[in-house]
MIVO-53408 format. One line per field, with one value per residue (C-alpha): residue in one letter; x, y, z. Coordinates in steps of 0.1 Angstrom, whole numbers, plus 5000, padded with zeros to 4 digits. Each point is the difference from the previous one (the first is absolute). Example, Ala and Ser with C-alpha at 12.3 -4.5 7.8 and 13.67 -1.06 7.14 Angstrom:
BEGIN
r = [A / S] .
east = [5123 / 5014] .
north = [4955 / 5034] .
up = [5078 / 4993] .
//
This chain:
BEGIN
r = [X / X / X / X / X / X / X / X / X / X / X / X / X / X / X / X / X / X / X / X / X / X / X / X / X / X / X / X / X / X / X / X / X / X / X / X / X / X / X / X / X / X / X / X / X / X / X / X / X / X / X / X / X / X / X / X / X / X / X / X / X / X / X / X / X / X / X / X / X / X / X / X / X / X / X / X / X / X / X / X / X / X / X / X / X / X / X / X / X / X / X / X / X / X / X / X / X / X / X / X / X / X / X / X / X / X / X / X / X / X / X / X / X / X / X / X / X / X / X / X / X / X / X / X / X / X / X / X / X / X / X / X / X / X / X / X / X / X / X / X / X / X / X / X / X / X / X / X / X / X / X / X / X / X / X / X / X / X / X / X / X / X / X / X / X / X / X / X / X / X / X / X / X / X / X / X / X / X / X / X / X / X / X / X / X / X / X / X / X / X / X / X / X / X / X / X / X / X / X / X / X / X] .
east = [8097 / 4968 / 4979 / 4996 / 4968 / 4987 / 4998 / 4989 / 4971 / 4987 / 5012 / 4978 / 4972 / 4998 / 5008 / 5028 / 5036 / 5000 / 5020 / 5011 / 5003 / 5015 / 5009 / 5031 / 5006 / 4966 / 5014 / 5032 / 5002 / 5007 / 5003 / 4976 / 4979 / 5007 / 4982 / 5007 / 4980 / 5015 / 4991 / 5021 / 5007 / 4986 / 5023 / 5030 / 5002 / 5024 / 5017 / 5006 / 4968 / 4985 / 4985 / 5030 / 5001 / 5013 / 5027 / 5035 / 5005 / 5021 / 4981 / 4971 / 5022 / 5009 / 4964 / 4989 / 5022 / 4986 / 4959 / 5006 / 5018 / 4980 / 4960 / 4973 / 4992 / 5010 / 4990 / 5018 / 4981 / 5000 / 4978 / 5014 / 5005 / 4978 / 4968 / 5008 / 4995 / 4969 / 4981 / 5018 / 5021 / 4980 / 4981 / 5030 / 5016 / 4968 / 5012 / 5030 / 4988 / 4976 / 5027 / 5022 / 4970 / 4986 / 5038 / 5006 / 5007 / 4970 / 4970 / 4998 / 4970 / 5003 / 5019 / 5016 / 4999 / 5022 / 4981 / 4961 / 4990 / 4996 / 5006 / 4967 / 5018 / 5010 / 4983 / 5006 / 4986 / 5019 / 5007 / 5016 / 5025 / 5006 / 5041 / 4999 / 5035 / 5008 / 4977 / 5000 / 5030 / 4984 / 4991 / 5037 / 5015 / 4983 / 5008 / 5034 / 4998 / 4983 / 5023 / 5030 / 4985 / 4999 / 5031 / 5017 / 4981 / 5010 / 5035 / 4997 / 4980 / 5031 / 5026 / 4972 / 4994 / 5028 / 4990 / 4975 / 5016 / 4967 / 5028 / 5006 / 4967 / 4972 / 4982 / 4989 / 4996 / 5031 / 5015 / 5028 / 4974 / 4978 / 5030 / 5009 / 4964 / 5004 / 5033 / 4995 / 4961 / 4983 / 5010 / 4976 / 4998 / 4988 / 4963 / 4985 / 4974 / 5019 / 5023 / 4974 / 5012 / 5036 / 4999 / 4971 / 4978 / 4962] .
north = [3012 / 5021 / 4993 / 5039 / 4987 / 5002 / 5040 / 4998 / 4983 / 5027 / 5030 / 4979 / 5000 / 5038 / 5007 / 5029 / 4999 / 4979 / 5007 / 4976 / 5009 / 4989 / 5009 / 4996 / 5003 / 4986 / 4977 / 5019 / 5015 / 5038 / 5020 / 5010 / 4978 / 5008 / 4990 / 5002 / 5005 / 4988 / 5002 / 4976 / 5005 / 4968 / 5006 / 5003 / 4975 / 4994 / 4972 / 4986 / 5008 / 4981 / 5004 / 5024 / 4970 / 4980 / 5018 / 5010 / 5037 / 5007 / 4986 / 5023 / 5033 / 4992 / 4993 / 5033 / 5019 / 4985 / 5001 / 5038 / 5005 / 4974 / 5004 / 5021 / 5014 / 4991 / 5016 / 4991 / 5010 / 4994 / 5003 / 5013 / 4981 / 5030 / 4991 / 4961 / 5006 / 5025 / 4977 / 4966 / 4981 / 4988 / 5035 / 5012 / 4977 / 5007 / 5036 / 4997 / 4975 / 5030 / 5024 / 4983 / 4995 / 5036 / 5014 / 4983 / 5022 / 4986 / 4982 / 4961 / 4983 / 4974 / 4995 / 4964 / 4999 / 4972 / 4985 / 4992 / 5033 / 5036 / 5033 / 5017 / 5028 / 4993 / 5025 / 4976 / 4966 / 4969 / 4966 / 4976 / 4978 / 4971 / 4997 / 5028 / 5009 / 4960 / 5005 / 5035 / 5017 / 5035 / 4989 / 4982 / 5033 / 5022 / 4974 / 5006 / 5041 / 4998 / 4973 / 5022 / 5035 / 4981 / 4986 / 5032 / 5020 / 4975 / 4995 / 5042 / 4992 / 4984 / 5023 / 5026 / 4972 / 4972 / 4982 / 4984 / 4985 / 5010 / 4999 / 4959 / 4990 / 5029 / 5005 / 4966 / 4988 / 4973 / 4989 / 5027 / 5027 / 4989 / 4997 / 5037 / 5010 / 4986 / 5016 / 5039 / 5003 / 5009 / 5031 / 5018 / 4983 / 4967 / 4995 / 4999 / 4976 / 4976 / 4998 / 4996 / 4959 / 5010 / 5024 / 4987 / 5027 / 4993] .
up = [0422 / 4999 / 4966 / 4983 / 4989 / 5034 / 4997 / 4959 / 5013 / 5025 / 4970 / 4974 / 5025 / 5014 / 4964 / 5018 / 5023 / 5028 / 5032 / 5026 / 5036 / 5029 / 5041 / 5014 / 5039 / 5016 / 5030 / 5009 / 5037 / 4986 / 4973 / 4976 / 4974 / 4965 / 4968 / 4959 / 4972 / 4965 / 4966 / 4975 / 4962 / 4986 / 4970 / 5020 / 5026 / 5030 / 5003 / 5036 / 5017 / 5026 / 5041 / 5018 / 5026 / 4974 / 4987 / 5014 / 5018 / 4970 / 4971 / 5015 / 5005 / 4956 / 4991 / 5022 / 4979 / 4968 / 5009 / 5012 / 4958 / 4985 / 5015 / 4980 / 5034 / 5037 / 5034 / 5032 / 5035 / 5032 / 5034 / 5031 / 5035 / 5012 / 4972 / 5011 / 5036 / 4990 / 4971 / 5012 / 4974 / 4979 / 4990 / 5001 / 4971 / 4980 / 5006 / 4983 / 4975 / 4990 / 5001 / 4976 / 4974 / 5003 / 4997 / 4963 / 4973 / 4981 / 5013 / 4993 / 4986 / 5028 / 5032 / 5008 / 5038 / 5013 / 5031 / 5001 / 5015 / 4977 / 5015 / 5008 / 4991 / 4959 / 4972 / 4973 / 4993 / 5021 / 5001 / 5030 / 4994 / 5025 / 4997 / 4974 / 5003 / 4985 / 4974 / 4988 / 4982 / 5007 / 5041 / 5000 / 4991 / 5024 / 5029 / 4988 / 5001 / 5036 / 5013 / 4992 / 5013 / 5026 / 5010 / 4988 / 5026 / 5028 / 4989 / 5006 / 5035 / 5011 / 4998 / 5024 / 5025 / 4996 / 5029 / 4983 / 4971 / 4979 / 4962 / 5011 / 5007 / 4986 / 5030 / 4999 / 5035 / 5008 / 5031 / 4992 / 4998 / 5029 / 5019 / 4992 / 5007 / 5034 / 5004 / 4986 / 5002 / 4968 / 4976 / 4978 / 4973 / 5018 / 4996 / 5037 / 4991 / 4989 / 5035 / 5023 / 5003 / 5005 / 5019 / 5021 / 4997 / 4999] .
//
């Protein structure tokens, strides 16, 4: 159960709304990275939060539904497997991370970044979070709102390439999917970089 009071503290402090944000989508073998940016009602909390990884496919498709109703403000972006490959995938998750902050419908007094690393890139004050999305209602909810982008636009991935079997394991890179790399060759959604060991490229 994540303590509210976690948040209050950083509103109290920056005197303005806070707004948590998290990446979704760094280690997987394809597919883009995708970030979100929320900002939560302190007067009207969700119940149910917590880290994405923690909760059930289901529970996080009802809570997406309610953060998207519920939020002051939320931003969901992504970066492509073109902008991973270009600014490798760590620039690129401060890429979206940026993205999702700059594309809120109001500016936050202060970011909560989950992780111990800020985006160069942010236009508003920032704070890290070391396990941010077990600590933070507002980072909880945007790991939630990437997580789900996310699996959505796999689950779609598979039904292009099926070989794969991107909607049962995300991209992530399983015996089933390194088999199939082995098998078919990579598509275009696979991030090259990230092959080189399976496919015994140097």
């Amino acid at each position: 159960m994540l303590d509210p009071q976690f948040d209050q503290g950083f509103r109290d402090a920056c005197g303005g709304p806070i707004c948590g944000v998290d990446e979704a989508g760094r280690g997987p073998l394809a597919g883009p990275v995708y970030a979100a940016a929320v900002i939560l009602s302190p007067e009207y909390p969700i119940l149910g939060l917590n880290d994405s990884k923690k909760l059930s496919e289901k529970k996080r498709e009802a809570l997406f539904d309610i953060i998207r109703e519920e939020a002051v403000a939320y931003c969901i972006a992504s970066a492509s497997v073109e902008e991973i490959e270009q600014y490798n995938i760590l620039n690129a998750t401060y890429l979206a991370m940026s993205r999702a902050v700059a594309g809120l419908s109001q500016p936050p007094a202060l970011a909560l970044i989950d992780g111990n690393r800020k985006p160069p890139q942010l236009t508003v004050p920032a704070k890290t979070v070391v396990k941010g999305d077990a600590l933070s209602e507002s980072i909880a909810a945007a790991s939630i709102l990437a997580k789900v982008s996310r699996d959505r636009l796999l689950v779609e991935m598979d039904k292009q390439y099926p070989q794969y079997g991107f909607a049962v394991h995300k991209g992530y890179g399983t015996a089933a999917h390194t088999a199939a790399l082995r098998e078919f060759g990579p598509c275009p959604e696979h991030r090259p970089s990230f092959l080189k060991k399976i496919l015994g490229e140097h």
